[in-house]
C-alpha positions as CSV (number, residue, x, y, z in Angstrom):
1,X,135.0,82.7,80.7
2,X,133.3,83.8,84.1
3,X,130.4,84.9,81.9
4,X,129.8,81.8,80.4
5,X,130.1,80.1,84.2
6,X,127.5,82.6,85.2
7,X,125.2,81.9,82.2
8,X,125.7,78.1,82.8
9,X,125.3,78.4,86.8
10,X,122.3,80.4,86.4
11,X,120.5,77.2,83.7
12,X,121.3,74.8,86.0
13,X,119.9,76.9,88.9
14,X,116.1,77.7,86.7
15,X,116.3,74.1,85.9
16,X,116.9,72.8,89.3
17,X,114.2,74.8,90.6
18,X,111.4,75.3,88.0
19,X,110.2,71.7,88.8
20,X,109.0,73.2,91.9
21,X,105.6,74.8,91.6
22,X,105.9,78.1,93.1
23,X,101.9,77.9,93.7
24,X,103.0,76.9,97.8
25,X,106.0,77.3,99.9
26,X,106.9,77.1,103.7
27,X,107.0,80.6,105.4
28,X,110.6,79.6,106.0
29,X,113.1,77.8,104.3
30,X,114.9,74.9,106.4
31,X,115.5,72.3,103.7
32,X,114.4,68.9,103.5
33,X,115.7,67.2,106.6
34,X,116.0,70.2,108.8
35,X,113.8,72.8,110.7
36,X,116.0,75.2,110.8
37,X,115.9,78.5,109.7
38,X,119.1,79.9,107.5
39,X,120.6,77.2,108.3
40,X,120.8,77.7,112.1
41,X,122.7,80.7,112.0
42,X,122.2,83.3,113.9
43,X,119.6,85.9,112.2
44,X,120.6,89.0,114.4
45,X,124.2,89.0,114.1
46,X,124.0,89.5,110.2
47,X,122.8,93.5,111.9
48,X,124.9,93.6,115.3
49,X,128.0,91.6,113.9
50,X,128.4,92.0,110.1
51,X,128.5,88.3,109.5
52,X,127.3,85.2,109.7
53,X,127.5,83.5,113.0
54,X,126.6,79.9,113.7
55,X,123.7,79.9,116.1
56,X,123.4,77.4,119.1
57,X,120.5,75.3,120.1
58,X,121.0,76.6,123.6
59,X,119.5,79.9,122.7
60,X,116.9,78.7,120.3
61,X,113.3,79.5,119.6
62,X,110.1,78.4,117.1
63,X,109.0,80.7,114.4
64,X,106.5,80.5,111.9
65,X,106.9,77.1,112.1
66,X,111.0,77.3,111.9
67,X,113.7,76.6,114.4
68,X,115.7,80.1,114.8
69,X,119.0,79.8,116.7
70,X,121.5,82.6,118.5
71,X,124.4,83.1,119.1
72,X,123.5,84.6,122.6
73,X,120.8,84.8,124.9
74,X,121.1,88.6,124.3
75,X,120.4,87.8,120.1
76,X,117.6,85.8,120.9
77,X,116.4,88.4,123.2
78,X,116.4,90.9,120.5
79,X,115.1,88.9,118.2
80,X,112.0,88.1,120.4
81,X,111.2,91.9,120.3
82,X,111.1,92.5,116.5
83,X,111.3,89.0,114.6
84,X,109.8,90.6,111.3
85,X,112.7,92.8,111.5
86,X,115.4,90.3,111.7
87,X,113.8,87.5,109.8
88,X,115.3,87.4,106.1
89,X,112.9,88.8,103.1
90,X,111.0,86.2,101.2
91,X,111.6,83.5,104.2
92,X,115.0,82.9,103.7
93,X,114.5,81.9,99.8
94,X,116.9,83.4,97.8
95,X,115.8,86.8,96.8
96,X,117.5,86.8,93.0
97,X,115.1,83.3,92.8
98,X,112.2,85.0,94.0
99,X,112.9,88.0,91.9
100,X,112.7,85.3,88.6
101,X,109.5,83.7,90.0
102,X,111.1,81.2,91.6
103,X,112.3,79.3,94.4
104,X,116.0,78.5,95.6
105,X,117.4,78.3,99.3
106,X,119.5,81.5,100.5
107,X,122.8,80.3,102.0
108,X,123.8,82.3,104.4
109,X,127.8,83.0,103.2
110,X,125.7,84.8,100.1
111,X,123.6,87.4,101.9
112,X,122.9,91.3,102.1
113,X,121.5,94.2,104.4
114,X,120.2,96.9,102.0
115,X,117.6,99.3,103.8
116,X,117.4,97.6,106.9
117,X,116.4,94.2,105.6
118,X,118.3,91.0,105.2
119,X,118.5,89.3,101.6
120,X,120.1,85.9,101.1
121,X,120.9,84.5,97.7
122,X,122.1,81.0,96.6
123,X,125.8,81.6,95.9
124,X,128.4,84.1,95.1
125,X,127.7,84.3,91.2
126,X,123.8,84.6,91.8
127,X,124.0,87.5,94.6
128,X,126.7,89.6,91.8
129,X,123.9,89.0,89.7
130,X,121.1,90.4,92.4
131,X,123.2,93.5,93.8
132,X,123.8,94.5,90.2
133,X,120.2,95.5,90.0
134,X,119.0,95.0,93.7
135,X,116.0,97.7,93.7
136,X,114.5,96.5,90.5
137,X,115.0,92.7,92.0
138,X,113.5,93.6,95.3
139,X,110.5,94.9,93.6
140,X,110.0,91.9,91.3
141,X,111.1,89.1,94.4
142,X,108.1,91.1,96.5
143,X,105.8,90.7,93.9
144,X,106.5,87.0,93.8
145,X,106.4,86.5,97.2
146,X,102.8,88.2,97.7
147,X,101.2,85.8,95.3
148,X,102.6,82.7,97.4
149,X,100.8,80.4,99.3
150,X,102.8,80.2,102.4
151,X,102.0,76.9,104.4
């Protein structure tokens, strides 16, 4: 039974997202009515806390062309000094998505540190999915992500 919820939540997901051309995308996905990046959580405390953490728009800053938010001055600070390093892979698309040629938002409930980076997937089923095969998947994702236009 979870197989065939897997098989079905993985359709609907390629049919959902294969409308959109994946010729151009944003450098970082926000959604449609936001500018925020993952979602405004906090993109350093994934590394220094383990887990997602809600970021504030107290301790806030622009980046390629996204609205990043902290949980602390002292998580904005860091991320200041190495934003490449913090920033999730593929722009905060989800990296099972990018792996299949196409494009999804990462949520940040569904996400991964593997080698140093941070990997966001759409939901629970999807990321079992990526960290099943995650080095074959990275390579694929990067490959897709290299031949983006990235507005």
């Amino acid at each position: 039974m979870k197989l065939a919820n897997i098989s079905i939540k993985i359709l609907l997901l390629l049919s959902i997202f294969s409308c959109r051309s994946v010729l151009a995308v944003d450098q970082v996905y926000t959604g449609y009515f936001s500018h925020k990046a993952i979602s405004g959580f906090d993109a350093v405390a994934f590394f220094s806390e383990q887990k997602p953490l809600k970021g504030s728009a107290k301790f806030s800053l622009e980046y390629k062309g996204a609205d990043w938010y902290f949980s602390s001055q002292h998580n904005l600070e860091q991320f200041k000094k190495n934003p490449d390093y913090f920033a999730p892979q593929y722009g905060g698309y989800c990296a099972w998505a990018m792996a299949e040629n196409k494009i999804a938002p990462g949520k940040p409930p569904f996400w991964t540190i593997y080698q140093d980076k941070l990997y966001l997937n759409y939901d629970q089923d999807i990321q079992d999915l990526w960290l099943a095969d995650k080095d074959n998947f990275i390579k694929k994702a990067a490959e897709s992500w290299a031949k983006l236009d990235k507005e």
